[in-house]
ZATORTI-227463 format. One record per residue (C-alpha): x, y, z. Coordinates in steps of 0.25 Angstrom, whole numbers, plus 5000, padded with zeros to 4 digits. Layout:
REM residues N
XYZ;...
***
This chain:
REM residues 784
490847965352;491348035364;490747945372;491347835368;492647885369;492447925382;491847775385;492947715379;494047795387;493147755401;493347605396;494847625396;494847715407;494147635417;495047495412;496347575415;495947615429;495447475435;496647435438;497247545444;497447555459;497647685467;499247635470;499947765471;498847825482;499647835496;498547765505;498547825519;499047715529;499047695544;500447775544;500247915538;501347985530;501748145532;500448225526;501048315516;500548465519;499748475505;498948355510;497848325522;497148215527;495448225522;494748145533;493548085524;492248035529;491447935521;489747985523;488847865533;488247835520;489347795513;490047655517;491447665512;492147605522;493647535514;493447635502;494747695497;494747845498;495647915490;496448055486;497348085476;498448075488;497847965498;496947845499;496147805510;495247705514;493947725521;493747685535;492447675543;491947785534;493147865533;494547895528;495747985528;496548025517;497748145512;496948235502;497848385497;497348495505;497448595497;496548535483;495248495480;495348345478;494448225477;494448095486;493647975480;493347835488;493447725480;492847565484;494047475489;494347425477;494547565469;493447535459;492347625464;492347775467;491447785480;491647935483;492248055478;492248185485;493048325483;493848365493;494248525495;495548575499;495748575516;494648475517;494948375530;493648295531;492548255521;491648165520;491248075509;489748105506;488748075493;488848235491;490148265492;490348145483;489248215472;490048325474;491248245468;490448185456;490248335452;491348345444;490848235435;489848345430;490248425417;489448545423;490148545436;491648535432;491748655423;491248725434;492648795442;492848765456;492148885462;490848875451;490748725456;490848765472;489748855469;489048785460;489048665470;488648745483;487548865475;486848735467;487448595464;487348555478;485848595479;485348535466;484448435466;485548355457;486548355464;485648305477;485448195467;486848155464;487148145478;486048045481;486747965468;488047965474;487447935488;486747815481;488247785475;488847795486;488047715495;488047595487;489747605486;489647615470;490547705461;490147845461;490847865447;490047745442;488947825433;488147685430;487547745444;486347805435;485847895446;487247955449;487647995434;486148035432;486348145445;487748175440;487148215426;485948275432;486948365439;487548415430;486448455420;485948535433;487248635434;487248655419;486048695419;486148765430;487248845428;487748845413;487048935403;486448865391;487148815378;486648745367;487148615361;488148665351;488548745361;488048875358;487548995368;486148965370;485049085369;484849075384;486449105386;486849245387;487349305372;487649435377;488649525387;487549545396;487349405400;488949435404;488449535415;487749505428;487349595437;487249575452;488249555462;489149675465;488049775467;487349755454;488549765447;488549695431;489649585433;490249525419;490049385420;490249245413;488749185409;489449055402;490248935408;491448965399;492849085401;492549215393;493249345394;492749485392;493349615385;493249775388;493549865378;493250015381;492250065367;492750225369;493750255360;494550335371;494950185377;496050075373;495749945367;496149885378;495349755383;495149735398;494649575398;494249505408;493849355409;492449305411;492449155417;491249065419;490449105428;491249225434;491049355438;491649485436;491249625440;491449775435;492449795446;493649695440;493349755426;493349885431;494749865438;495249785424;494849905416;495550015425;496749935424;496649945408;496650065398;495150075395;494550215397;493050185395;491950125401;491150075391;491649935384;491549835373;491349715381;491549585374;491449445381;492249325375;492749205373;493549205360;494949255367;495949135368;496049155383;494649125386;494549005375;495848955383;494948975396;493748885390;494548785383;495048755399;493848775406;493148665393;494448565397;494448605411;493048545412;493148435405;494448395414;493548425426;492648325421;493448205416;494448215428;493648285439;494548335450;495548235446;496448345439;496448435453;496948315460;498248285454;498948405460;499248345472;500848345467;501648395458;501448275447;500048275449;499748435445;500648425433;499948295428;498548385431;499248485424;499748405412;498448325410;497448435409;498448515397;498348385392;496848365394;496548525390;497248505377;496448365372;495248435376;495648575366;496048495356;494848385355;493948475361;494148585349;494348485337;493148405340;492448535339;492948595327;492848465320;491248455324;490648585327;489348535331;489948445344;489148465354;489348495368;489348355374;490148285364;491048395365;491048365381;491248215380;492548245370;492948315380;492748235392;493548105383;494648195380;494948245395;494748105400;495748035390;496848135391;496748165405;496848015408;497847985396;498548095403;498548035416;498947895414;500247995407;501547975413;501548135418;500448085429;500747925431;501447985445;500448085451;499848055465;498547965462;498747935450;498247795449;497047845458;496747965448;496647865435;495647775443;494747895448;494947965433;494447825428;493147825437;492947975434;493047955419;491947825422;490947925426;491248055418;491047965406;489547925410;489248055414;489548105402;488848005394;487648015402;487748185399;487948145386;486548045384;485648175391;485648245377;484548375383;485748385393;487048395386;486948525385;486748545401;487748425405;489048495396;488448645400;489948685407;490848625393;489948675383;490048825387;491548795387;491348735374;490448855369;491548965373;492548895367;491848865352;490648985353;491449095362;490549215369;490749345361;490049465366;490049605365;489349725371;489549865378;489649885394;489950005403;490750015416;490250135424;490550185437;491150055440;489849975435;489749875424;488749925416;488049815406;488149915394;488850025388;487950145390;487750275384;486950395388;485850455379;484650555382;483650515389;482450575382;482350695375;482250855381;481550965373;482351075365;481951185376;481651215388;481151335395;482151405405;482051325420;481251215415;481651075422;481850965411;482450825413;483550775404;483850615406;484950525401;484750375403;485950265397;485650155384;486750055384;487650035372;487649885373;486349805370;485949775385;484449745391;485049775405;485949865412;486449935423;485750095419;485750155433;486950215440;487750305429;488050455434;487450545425;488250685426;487150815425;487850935419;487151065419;488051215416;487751345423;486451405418;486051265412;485051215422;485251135435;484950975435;484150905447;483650765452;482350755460;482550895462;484050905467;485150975458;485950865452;487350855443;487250685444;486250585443;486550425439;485650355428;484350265434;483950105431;483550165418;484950235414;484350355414;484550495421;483750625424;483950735428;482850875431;483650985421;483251115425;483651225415;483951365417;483051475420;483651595412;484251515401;483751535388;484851435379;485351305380;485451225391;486251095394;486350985402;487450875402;487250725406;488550655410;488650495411;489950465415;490850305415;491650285428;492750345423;492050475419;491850455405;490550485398;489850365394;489350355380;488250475376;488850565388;488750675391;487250705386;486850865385;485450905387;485251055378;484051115380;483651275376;483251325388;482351455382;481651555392;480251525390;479751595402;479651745395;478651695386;477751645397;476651725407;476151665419;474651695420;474151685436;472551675434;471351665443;471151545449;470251445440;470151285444;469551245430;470851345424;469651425417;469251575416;470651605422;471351745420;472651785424;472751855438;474451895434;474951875420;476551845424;477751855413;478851785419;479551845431;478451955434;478152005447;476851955455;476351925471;475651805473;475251735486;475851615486;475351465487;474151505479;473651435467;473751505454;473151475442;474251505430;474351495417;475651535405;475651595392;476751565383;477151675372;475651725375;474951595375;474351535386;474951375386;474351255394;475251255409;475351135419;475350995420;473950985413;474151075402;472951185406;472951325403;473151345419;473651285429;473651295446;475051345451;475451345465;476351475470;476951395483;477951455490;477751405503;477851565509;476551605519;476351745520;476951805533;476751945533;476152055524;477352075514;477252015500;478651905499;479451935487;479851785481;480551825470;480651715456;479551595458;479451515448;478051445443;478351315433;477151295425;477151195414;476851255399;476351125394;476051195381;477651215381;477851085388;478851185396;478851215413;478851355414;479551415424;478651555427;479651645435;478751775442;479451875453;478551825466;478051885478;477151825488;476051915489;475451925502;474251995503;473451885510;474351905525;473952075521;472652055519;472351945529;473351935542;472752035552;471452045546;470051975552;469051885544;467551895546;467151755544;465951665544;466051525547;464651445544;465151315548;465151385561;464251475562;465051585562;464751715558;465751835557;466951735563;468351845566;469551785559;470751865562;471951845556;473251865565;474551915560;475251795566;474351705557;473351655568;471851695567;470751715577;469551665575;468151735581;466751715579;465551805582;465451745595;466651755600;467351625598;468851625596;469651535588;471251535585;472051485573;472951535561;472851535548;473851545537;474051625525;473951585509;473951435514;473451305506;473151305490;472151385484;472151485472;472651635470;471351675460;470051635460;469051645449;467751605450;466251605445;465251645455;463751665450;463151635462;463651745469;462851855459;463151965450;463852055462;465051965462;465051935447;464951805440;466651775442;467351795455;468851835451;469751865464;471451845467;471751785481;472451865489;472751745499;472251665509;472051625522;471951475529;471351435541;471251275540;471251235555;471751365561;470651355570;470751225577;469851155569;468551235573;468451315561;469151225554;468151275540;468851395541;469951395529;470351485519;470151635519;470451695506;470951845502;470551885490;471252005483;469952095484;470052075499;468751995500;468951865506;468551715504;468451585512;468551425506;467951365499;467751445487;468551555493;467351635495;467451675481;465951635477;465051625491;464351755496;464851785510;463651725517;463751575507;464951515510;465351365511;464951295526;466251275533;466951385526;467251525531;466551645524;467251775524;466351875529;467352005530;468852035529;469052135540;470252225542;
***
């Protein structure tokens, strides 16, 4: 039915402007008048191509006519406007081309006249000045479309016909084409009866993008069509009061605007409803002109813009879109409360027929029969209308691309008969958006108690309160708060008092508790908002019992045993008992709890290797008091570290019984029999063999890794050493190199607490004097 109408109204259209001649356009003649300052002279070239020499070229404030290929006429310099050649008898639009404020010289091309036919595209003219700039430059301009529609017009053009006539089958077909291409290229999808469709975003996270202003979220507009969005703080501490702020198509706004709207306000909190709409009559109001705006930007093109050039021509502008704007809410809305399955294109086509007829009606009206170019603006309104009409109808007749072809006026349609409505939860923190309202829970669960010193690792981690896939976890400061005599709380070994949460939204910390403390121990993890408030679930307390189970443990120090059998304790230690030992030696240990001995390391055996390392050699003769050493064992029958205190002194007997004193050696490897080694004070030793040969080196003291005890069976040495070998190291000596390399075999030399000595492998322990390993030294005497 629309399509009739719209037919019909072309007939009539088209009949009243035959007729009608440009009469009251001031042609430039050979003497010119004064330039009025608003106005300047556009200097117009017409392309080689293009033979239009005795065309009429006109603006809505001069004519000209074109004169080997060019032309020169008054335009208003500071409005976008339009020029349009015509054939010499006004009938045929040859050219149309934009012209930009400041412009002085042009020249009339097939692309700049495409670039005019663009606001016969639906798509295009809801698009606002800035979006169809971009548009044009980032796409339109390198589309495979629109390289066609400028060989259609270059076809047109060159053959002198009428770039409004769409029976040019290849030039609507490329106009249509086009305009399919930017909606799908940039409007999300709605189905015919003008619903969102699945693929369109349903939720406020769609409303959030993140990127930009260093990975900040932003809030942002998915649809073609005004909404608005509502803060309201959820604490009950804060007002009622709403900060809003608008949501255009297509527009972004970051944390830093809010942020300023909301210190400006009343609200104390940092966690919000947020609710995006478009229920609020002020938004409605935006929709219902952008809907009518577009559908004027498509039935009178720039037309509209160009009537400002005086004071008669704006209010008639003025006057005649009010006019327009009001047909259009009153048909527009009646038509759809009347038949609430009208689909989007007829909706469109009523729509296009009710701007054309009143904004013509309106023009032929007495209130704009004497504004500039009157005459001139009727007979390029009846041309326009000629080819809006076949465009349409060809839309129309492409029934898969309706939906596509109407993409911008349906999601003006949809806002305004199907408005968004969505709520959720969000956070501002530290000045960020964040895309959900947070709260802070435990992170796992700690055990009831703990034995004094022990290290435990409490952790926190962040769950929104808004139903989110994604969103920003890392980056809120967690506060650690320990009391006196609670503990201290470290990172990656380092004593800390604030840590931030990681990608996951979760925080940890090394807690270690108390030493003497035999009650309850606390630690307190703060997560504050910017404003110092705690955000929901804060401040979390971590309570464990902190109980002293060190008095019901004994350390045993055995003999040394690498398949941890047949072992016996050497020392039997409660805590904080007095003993020497060397140090850097390898004891074997092992605990008993309450009298029971429990499984100890990370393997879970009866026994397990301990390292006393303290980095000290002996220097001289005198035992070094080292005061409270600590050995941590795990109880894994406990699941507890124990933390075994003993009062420590580093025994040295080894630089006693050794420094100053000569070794009677052999050397097989060597041939060396009855070899001198003497041991200096000043750790170097003297090397001499039986023939006189000399050798120089040093030699250190309890150097390397090697055990405290030895226990070991020894048949083969017969009854007169018995059948187990039980002795306690003293110390040792090391040699390695000390020698230049020549006696390089020479290595450890062992003191045993009897006084007898042994050499490496076996640490002379199982081999008779006269059957020790090749390449190892045998110790023949210890000589004072």
């Amino acid at each position: 039915m629309y399509r009739r109408i719209i037919f019909i109204l072309f007939l009539v259209l088209a009949f009243s402007c035959q007729d009608e001649a440009p009469d009251d356009i001031t042609t430039t003649g050979p003497k010119e008048k004064p330039i009025p300052e608003s106005m300047q002279y556009l200097e117009g070239t017409v392309a080689k191509e293009f033979n239009m020499n005795g065309a009429k070229v006109y603006s809505l404030h001069d004519s000209a006519v074109v004169q080997d290929g060019s032309f020169r006429l008054l335009v208003k310099k500071d409005s976008e406007g339009q020029i349009f050649i015509t054939d010499v008898t006004g009938e045929k639009v040859l050219a149309l081309v934009n012209i930009k404020p400041q412009v002085l010289k042009l020249t009339v091309d097939a692309e700049k006249v495409s670039h005019g036919l663009l606001d016969l595209l639906p798509n295009y003219v809801m698009l606002d000045e800035e979006q169809q700039n971009n548009t044009l430059d980032v796409d339109i301009a390198k589309s495979e479309q629109f390289l066609t529609l400028i060989k259609a017009v270059t076809d047109v053009m060159a053959a002198g016909k009428d770039i409004y006539d769409m029976k040019h089958e290849d030039l609507l077909q490329a106009i249509v084409s086009l305009n399919s291409h930017i909606g799908k290229e940039y409007f999300p999808a709605i189905d015919e009866g003008g619903r969102l469709s699945d693929s369109e975003p349903n939720n406020i996270q769609s409303w959030l993008y993140r990127g930009g202003n260093a990975g900040k979220p932003y809030l942002y507009n998915p649809i073609w069509s005004h909404a608005e969005v509502n803060f309201k703080a959820i604490s009950s501490l804060s007002s009622n009061e709403l900060v809003t702020m608008p949501l255009d198509p297509r527009e972004y706004y970051i944390s830093d605007e809010f942020q300023e709207k909301v210190s400006l306000s009343s609200l104390t909190d940092d966690c919000f409803e947020v609710k995006v709409t478009q229920s609020s009559q002020a938004v409605k109001n935006k929709n219902i002109i952008r809907l009518t705006g577009g559908l004027i930007s498509l039935t009178m093109g720039k037309i509209m813009g160009m009537m400002d050039g005086d004071a008669v021509g704006a209010a008639c502008a003025y006057d005649m879109a009010e006019n327009i704007s009001s047909e259009l809410h009153s048909q527009f809305f009646s038509q759809f409360e009347k038949d609430g399955d009208t689909g989007v294109s007829e909706l469109v086509s009523l729509g296009v027929n009710v701007s054309l007829s009143a904004g013509f009606n309106f023009l032929n009206s007495d209130k704009c029969h004497k504004i500039s170019g009157g005459v001139l603006l009727k007979r390029f309104l009846g041309r326009r209308i000629r080819a809006i009409i076949e465009v349409i109808t060809k839309v129309n007749s492409l029934k898969d691309n309706v939906l596509t072809d109407y993409a911008t006026f349906r999601h003006s349609i949809v806002a305004l008969v199907e408005p968004v409505e969505l709520t959720e939860k969000m956070q501002l923190h530290d000045s960020k958006l964040k895309e959900a309202c947070v709260e802070v829970v435990k992170d796992g669960t700690l055990k009831v108690e703990y034995s004094a010193g022990e290290k435990i690792h409490p952790s926190i981690k962040l769950i929104p309160q808004s139903q989110y896939a994604e969103w920003e976890k890392a980056g809120f400061k967690v506060n650690w708060k320990v009391d006196a005599g609670n503990g201290s709380v470290s990172l990656a070994g380092i004593k800390v008092n604030e840590t931030k949460t990681d990608p996951e939204g979760k925080a940890i910390v090394e807690w270690t508790l108390p030493e003497e403390k035999t009650e309850e121990a606390v630690l307190t993890a703060e997560v504050k908002d910017k404003e110092g408030d705690h955000i929901a679930g804060s401040p979390i307390k971590f309570k464990v019992k902190v109980e002293d189970h060190i008095k019901f443990y004994e350390l045993e120090i055995t003999n040394y045993r690498s398949d941890y059998s047949l072992l016996k304790p050497v020392f039997t230690l409660k805590p904080n008992d007095k003993i020497k030992l060397p140090n850097r030696l390898l004891e074997m240990v092992r605990l008993k709890y309450k009298g029971t001995y429990v499984k100890v390391g990370p393997y879970g055996l009866d026994a397990t290797n301990h390292y006393l390392k303290l980095d000290k050699y002996p220097v001289d003769a005198d035992d070094h008091y080292v005061g409270k050493y600590i050995i941590s064992i795990k109880d894994v029958t406990n699941n507890r570290e124990v933390r075994f205190p003993i009062d420590l002194t580093l025994n040295n007997e080894i630089y006693r019984g050794m420094v100053g004193k000569t070794i009677t050696a052999d050397i097989p490897r060597y041939g060396y029999k009855n070899a001198k080694i003497t041991l200096n004070t000043d750790l170097t030793a003297t090397l001499t063999t039986e023939n006189g040969y000399v050798v120089k080196g040093s030699y250190v003291l309890n150097h390397g890794h090697t055990h405290s005890h030895i226990y070991a069976d020894c048949p083969s040495l017969g009854p007169e050493f018995g059948p187990v070998v039980d002795k306690r190291i003293v110390g040792y000596v090391y040699f390695g190199e000390a020698f230049g390399g020549v006696f390089y075999s020479v290595d450890y030399v062992v003191l045993f607490e009897d006084g007898s000595l042994g050499g490496r492998p076996d640490l002379g322990v199982c081999s008779a004097p006269d059957d020790s390993y090749k390449g190892s030294i045998t110790i023949n005497e210890y000589r004072f």
